[in-house]
Backbone as CSV, one residue per row, in Angstrom:
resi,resn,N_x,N_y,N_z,CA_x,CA_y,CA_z,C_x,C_y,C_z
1,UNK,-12.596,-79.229,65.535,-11.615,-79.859,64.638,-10.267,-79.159,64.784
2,UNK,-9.084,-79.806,64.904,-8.238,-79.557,65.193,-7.351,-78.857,63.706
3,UNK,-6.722,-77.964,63.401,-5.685,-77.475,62.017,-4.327,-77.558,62.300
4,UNK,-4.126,-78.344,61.361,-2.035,-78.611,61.661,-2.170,-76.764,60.833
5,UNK,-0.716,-76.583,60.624,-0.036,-75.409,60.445,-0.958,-74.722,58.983
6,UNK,-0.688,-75.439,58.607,-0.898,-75.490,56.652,-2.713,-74.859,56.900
7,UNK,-3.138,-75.403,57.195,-5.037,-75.661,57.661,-4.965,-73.770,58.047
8,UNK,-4.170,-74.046,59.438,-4.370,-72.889,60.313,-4.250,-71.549,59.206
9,UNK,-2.716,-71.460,58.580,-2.523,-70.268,57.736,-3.556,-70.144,56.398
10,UNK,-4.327,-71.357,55.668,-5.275,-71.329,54.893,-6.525,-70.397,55.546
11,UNK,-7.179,-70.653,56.918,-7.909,-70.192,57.379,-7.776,-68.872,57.721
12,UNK,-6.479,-68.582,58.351,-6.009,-66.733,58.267,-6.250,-65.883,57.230
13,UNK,-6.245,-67.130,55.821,-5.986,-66.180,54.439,-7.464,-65.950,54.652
14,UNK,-8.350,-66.920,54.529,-10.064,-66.598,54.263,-10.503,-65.672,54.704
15,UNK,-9.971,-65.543,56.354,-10.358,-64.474,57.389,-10.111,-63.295,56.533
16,UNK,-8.904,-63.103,56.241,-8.447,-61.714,55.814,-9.183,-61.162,54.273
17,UNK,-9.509,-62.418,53.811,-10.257,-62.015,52.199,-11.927,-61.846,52.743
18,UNK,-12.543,-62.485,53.341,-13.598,-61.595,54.023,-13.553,-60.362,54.353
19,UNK,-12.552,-59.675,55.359,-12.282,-58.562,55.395,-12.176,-57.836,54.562
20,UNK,-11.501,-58.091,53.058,-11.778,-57.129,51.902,-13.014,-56.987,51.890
21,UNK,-13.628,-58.281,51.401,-14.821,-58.056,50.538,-16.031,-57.378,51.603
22,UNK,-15.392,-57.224,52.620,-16.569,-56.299,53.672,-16.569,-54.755,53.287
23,UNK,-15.425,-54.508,52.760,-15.633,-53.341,52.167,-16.497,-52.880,50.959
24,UNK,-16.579,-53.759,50.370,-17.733,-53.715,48.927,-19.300,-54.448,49.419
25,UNK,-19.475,-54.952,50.544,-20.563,-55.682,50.415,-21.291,-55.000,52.022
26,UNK,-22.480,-55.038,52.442,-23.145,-54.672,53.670,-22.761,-55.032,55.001
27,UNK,-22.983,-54.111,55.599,-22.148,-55.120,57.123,-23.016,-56.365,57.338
28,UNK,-24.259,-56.548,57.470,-24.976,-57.722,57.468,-24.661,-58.726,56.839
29,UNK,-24.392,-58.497,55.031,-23.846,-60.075,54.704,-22.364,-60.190,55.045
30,UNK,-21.615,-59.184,55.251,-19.924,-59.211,56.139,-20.489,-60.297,57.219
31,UNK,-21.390,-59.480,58.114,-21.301,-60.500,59.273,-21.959,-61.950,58.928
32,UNK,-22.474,-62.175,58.184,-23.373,-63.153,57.367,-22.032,-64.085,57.665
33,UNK,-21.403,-63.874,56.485,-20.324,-64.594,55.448,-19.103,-65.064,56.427
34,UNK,-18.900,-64.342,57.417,-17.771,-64.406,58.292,-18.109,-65.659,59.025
35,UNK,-19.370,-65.604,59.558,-19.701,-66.809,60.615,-20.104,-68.144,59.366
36,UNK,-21.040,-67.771,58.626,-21.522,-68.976,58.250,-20.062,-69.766,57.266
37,UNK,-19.075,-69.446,56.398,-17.996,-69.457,56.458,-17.040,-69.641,57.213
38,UNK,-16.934,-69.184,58.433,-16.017,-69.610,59.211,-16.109,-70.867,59.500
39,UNK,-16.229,-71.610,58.279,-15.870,-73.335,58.435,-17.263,-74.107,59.239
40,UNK,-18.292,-73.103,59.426,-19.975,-74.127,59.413,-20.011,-75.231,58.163
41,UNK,-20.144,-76.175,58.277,-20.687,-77.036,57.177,-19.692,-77.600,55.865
42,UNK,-18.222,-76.747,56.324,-17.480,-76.599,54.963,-16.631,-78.195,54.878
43,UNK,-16.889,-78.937,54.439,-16.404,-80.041,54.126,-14.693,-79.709,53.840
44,UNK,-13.788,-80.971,54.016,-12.360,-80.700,53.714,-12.085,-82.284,52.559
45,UNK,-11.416,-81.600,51.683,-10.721,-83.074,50.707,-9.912,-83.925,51.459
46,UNK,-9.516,-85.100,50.924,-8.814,-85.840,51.245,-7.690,-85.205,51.256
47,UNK,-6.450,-85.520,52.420,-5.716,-84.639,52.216,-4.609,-84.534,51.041
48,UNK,-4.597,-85.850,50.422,-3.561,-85.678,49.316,-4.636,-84.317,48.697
49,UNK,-5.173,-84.823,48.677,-6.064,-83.672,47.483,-6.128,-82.115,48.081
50,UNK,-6.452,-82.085,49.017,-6.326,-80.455,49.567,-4.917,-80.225,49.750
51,UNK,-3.862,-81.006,49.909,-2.813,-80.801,49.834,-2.093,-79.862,48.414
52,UNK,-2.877,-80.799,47.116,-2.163,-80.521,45.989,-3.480,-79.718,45.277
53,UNK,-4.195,-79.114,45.964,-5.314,-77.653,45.722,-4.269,-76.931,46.500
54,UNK,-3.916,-76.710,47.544,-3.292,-75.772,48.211,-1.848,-75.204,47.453
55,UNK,-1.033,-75.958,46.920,-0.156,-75.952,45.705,-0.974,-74.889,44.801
56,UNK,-1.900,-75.197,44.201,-1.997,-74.995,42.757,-2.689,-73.319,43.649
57,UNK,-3.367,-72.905,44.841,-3.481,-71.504,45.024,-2.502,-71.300,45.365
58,UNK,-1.955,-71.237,45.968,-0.638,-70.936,46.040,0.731,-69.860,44.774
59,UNK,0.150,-70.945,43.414,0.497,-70.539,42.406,-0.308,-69.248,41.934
60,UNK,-1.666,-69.277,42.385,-2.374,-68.603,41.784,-2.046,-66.970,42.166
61,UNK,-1.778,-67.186,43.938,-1.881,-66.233,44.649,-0.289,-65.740,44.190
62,UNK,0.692,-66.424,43.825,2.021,-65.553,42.884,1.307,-65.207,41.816
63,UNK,0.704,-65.702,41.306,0.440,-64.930,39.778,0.008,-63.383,40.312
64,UNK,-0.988,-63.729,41.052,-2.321,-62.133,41.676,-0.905,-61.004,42.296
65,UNK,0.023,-61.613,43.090,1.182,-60.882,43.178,1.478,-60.234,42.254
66,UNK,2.222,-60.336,40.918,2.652,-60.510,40.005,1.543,-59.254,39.373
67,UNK,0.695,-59.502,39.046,-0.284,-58.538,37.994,0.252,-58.956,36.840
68,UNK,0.287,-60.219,36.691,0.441,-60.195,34.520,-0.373,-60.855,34.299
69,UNK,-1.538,-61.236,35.138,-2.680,-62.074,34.468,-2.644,-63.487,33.762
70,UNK,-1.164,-63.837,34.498,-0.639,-65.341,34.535,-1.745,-66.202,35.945
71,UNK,-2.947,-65.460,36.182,-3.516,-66.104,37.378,-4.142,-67.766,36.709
72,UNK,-4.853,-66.872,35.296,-6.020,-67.463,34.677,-6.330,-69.137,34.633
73,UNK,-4.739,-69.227,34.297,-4.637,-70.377,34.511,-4.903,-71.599,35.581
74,UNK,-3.713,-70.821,36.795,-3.956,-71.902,37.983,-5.332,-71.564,38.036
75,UNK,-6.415,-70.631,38.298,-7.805,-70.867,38.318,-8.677,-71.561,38.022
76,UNK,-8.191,-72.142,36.474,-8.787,-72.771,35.815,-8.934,-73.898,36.568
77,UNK,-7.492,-74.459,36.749,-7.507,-75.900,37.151,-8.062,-76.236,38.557
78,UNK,-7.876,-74.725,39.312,-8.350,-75.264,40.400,-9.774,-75.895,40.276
79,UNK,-10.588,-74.794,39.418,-12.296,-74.991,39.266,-12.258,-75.816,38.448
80,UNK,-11.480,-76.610,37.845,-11.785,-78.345,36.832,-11.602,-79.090,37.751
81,UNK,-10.372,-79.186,38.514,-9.718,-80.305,39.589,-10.462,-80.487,40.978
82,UNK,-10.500,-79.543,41.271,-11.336,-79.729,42.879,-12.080,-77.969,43.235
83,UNK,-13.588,-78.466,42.293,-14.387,-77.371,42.148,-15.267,-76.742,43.681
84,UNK,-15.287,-78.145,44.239,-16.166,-78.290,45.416,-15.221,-77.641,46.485
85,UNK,-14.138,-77.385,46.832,-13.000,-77.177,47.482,-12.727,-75.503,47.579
86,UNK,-12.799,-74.865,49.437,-12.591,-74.156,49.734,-11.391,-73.484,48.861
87,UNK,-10.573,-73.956,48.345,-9.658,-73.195,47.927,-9.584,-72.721,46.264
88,UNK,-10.502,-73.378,45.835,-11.020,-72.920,44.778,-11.941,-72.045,44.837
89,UNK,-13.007,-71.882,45.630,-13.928,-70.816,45.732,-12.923,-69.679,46.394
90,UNK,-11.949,-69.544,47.469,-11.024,-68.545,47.088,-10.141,-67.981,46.547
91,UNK,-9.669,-68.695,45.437,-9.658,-68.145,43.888,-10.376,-67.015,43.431
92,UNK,-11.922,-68.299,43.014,-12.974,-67.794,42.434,-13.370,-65.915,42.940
93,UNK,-13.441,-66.523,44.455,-13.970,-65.271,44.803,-13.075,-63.742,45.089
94,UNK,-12.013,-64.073,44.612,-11.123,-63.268,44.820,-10.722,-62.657,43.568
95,UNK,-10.984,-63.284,42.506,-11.149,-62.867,41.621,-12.028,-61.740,41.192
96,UNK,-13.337,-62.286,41.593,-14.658,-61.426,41.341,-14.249,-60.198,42.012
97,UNK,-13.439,-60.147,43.160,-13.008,-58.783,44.072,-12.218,-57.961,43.502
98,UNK,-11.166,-58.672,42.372,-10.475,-58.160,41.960,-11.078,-57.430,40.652
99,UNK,-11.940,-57.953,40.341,-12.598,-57.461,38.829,-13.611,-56.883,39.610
100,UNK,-14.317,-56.641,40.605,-15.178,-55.315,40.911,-14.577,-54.389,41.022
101,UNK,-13.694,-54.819,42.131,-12.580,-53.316,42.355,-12.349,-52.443,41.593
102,UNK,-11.705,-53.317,40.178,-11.330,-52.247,38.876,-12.584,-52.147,37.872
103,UNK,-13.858,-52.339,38.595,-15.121,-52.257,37.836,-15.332,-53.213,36.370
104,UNK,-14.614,-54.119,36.477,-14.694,-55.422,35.734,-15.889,-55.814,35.744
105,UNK,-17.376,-55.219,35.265,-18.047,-56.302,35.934,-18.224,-57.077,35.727
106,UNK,-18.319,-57.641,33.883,-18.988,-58.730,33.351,-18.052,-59.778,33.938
107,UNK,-16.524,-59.850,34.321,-15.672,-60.600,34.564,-15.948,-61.046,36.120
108,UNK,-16.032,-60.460,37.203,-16.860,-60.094,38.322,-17.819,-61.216,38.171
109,UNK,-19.026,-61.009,37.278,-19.992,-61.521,37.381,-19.931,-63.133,36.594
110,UNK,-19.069,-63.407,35.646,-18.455,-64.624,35.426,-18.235,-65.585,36.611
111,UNK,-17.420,-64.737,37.443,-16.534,-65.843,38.681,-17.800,-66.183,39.849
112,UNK,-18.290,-65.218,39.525,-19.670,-64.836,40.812,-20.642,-66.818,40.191
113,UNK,-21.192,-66.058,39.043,-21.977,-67.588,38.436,-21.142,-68.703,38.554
114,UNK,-20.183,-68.464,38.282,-19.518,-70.042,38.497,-19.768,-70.834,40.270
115,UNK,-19.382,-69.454,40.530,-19.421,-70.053,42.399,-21.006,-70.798,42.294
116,UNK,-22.016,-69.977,41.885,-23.490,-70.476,41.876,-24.057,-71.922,41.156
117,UNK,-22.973,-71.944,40.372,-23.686,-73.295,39.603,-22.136,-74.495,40.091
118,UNK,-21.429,-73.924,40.633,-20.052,-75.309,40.849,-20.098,-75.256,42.704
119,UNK,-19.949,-74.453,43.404,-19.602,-74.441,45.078,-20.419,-75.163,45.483
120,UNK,-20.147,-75.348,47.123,-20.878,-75.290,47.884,-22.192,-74.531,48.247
121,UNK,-23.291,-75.467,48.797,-24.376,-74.732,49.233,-24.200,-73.199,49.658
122,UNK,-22.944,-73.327,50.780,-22.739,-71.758,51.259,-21.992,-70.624,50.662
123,UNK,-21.379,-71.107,50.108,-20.399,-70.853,48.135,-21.503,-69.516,47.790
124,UNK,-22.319,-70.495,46.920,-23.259,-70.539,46.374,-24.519,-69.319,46.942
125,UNK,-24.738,-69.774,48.266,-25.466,-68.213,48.546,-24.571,-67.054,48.880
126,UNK,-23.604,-66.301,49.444,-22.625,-65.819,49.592,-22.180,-65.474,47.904
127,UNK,-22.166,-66.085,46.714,-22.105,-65.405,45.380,-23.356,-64.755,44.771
128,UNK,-24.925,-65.233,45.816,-25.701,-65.492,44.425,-25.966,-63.707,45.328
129,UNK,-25.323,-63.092,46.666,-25.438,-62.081,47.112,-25.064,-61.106,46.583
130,UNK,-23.112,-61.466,46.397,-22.146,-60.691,45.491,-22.374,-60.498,44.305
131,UNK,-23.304,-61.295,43.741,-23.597,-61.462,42.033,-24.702,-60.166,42.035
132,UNK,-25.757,-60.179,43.000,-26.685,-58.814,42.706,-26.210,-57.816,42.794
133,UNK,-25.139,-57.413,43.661,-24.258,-56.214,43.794,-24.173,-55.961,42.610
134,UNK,-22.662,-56.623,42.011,-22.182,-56.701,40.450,-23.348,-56.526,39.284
135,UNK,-24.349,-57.086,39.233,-25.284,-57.047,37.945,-25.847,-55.650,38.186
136,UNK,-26.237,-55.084,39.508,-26.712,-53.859,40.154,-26.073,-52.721,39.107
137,UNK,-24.646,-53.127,39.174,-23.485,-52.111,38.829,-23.555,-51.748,37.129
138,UNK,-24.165,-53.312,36.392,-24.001,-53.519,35.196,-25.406,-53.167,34.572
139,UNK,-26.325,-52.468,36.006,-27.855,-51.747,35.773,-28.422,-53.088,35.042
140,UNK,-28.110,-53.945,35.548,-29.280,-55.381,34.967,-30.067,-55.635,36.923
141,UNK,-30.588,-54.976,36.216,-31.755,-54.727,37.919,-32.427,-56.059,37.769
142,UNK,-33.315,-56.708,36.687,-34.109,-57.552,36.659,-33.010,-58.937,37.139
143,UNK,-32.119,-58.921,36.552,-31.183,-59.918,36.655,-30.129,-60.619,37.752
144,UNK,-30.212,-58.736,38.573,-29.753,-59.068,40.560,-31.032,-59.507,41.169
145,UNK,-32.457,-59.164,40.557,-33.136,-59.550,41.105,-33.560,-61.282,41.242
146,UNK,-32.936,-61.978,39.995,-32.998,-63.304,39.852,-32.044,-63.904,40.312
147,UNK,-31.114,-63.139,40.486,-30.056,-63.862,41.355,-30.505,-63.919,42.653
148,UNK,-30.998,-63.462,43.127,-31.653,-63.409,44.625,-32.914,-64.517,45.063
149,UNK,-33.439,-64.779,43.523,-34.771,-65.444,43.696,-34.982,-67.163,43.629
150,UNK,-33.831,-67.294,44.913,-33.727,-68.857,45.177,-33.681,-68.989,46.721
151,UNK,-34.304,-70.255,47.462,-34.672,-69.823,49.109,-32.960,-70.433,49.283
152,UNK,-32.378,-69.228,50.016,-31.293,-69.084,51.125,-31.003,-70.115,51.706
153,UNK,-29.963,-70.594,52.320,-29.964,-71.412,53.656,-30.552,-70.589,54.440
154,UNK,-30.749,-71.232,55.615,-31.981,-70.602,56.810,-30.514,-69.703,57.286
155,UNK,-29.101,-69.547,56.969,-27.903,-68.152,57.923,-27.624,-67.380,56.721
156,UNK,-28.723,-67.513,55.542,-28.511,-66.471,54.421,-29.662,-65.638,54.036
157,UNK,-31.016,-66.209,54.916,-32.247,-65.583,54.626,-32.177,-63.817,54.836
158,UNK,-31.970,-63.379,56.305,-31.638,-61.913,56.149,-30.979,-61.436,55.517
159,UNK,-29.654,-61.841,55.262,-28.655,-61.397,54.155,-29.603,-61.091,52.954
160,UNK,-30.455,-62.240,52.391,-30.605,-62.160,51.029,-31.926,-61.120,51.348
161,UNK,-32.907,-61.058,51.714,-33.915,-60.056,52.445,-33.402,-58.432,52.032
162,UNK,-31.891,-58.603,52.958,-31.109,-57.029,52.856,-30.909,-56.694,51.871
163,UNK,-29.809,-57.512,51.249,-29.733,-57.155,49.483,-30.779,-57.159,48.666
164,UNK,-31.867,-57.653,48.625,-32.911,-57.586,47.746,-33.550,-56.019,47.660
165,UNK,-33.489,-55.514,49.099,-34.060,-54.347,49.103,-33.156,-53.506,48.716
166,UNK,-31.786,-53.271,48.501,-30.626,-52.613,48.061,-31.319,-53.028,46.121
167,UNK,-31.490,-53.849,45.811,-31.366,-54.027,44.575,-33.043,-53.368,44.280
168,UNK,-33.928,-53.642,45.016,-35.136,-52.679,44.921,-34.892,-51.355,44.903
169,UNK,-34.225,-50.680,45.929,-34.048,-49.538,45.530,-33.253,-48.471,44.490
170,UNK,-32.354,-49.093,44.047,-31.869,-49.189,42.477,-32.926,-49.270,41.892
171,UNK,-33.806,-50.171,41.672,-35.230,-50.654,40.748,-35.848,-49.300,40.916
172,UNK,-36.403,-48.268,41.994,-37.110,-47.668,42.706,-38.205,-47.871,42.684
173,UNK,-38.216,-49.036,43.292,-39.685,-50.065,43.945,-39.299,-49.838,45.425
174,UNK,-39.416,-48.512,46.305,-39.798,-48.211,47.649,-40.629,-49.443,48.211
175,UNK,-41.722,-49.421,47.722,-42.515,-50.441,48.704,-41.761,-51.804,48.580
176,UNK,-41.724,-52.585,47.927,-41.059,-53.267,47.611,-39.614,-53.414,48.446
177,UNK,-39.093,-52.842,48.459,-37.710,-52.772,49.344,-38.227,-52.609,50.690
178,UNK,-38.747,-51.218,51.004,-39.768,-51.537,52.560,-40.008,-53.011,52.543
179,UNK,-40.740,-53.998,51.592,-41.458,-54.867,51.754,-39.648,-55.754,52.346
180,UNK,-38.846,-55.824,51.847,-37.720,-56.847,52.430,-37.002,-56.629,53.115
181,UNK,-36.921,-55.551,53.620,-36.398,-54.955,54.354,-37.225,-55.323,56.040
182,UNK,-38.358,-55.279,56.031,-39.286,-55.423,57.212,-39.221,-56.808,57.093
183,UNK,-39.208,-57.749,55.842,-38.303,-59.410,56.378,-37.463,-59.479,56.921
184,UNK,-36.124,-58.862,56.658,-34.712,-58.965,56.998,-34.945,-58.525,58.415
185,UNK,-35.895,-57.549,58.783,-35.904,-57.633,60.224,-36.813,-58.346,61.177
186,UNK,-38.048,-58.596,60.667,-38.215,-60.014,61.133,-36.909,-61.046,61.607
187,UNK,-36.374,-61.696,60.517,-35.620,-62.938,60.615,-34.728,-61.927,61.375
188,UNK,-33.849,-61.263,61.634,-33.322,-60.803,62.304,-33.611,-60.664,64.082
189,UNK,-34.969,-60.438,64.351,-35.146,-60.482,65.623,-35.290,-61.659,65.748
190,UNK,-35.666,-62.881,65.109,-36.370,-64.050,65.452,-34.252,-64.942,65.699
191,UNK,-33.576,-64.268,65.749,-31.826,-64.653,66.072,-31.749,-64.141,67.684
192,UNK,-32.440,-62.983,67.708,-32.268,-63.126,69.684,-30.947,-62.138,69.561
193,UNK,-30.319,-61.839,70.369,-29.422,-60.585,71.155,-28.473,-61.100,70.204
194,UNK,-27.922,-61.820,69.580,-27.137,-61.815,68.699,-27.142,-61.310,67.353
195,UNK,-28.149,-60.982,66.872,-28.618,-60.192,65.720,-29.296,-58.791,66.434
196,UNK,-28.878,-58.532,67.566,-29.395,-57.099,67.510,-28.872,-55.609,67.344
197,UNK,-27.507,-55.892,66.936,-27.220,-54.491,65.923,-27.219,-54.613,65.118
198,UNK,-27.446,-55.469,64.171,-27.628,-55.647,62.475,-29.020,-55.379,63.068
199,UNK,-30.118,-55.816,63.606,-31.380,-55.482,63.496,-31.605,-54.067,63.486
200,UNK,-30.976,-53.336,64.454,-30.952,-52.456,64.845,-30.590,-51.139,63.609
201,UNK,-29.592,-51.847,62.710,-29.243,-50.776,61.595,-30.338,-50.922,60.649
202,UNK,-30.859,-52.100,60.469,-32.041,-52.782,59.646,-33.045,-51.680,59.430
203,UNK,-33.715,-51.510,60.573,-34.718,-50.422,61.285,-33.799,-49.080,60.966
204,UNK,-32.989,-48.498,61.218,-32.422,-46.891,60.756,-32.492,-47.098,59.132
205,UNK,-31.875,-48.071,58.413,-32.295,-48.268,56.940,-33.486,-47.904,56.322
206,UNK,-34.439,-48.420,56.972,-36.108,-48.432,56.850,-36.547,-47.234,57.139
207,UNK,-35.773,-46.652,58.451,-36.323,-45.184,58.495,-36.381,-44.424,57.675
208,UNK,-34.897,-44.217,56.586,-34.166,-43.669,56.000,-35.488,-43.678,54.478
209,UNK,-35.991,-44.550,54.048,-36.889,-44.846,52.758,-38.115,-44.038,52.814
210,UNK,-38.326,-43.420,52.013,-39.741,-42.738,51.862,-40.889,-43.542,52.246
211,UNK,-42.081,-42.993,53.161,-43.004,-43.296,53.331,-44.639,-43.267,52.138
């Protein structure tokens, strides 16, 4: 698919807000989120309509400039007006980055659920990941664990595998985390030479856990 100008610099921004959130989240769902995101499956509005979503982030992204918490708003509308729409889930999710960062979590974990019950399929797993982190943080162990406990798309299964055992070991359910951890590398080899340094860290992870 071809991107006039507008498309192209929207897609630079995503790139680069992945890149944050690789800093708070595992290299596995980094590399997860980057590909299956990089516009797999992601539907586009009509363009009047992504036109006048792109407006209203736009606004949002002066407010986030700004720091007076004049964001709240354009957010709002984006997630009433065009909820389904890439540019509302980067809002959404940029938000949640912004409220982990400063250890916001319950706020964090607000923007996180919304992505889960309003986005896209891939939205949607990609938050319900970020959401166990965040609840992790807010020591609701049982509650990252339910965020986790819905089947993946088949390019979110290891991801969610990895984090589960991150949120097990918080729990300190060892076996248990062994136990998803030895999934995540399963589904990991069953990807072929393209998953083989995430497999590869998978296995040093596993080493790393008490026997």
């Amino acid at each position: 698919m071809a991107f006039d100008l507008e498309e192209q610099e929207q897609l630079e921004a995503l790139k680069a807000f992945w890149a944050k959130w690789g800093k708070l989240i595992s290299g596995l769902v980094t590399l997860v989120l980057v590909v299956v995101l990089g516009w797999q499956g992601y539907g586009w509005y009509q363009s009047s309509q992504s036109a006048a979503a792109a407006k209203v982030l736009d606004v949002y992204n002066l407010a986030i400039e700004k720091k007076d918490g004049s964001e709240a708003a354009s957010l709002t509308q984006l997630q009433k007006d065009y909820p389904t729409s890439r540019y509302a889930a980067l809002a959404t999710f940029n938000t949640a980055t912004i409220a982990a960062t400063n250890k916001e979590w319950d706020k964090a974990a607000t923007a996180l659920q919304w992505l889960v019950a309003n986005s896209t399929p891939d939205n949607q797993s990609a938050a319900r990941i970020q959401l166990a982190d965040v609840l992790v943080q807010s020591n609701k162990i049982d509650d990252a664990l339910k965020a986790l406990d819905t089947l993946p798309q088949s390019e979110f299964a290891a991801a969610f595998a990895n984090k589960k055992s991150d949120v097990l070991i918080a729990k300190n359910d060892i076996s248990g985390a062994r136990a998803a951890l030895e999934e995540a590398i399963k589904l990991t080899e069953a990807q072929g030479a393209s998953a083989k340094t995430l497999n590869e860290s998978l296995k040093r992870k596993l080493n790393f856990l008490p026997k």
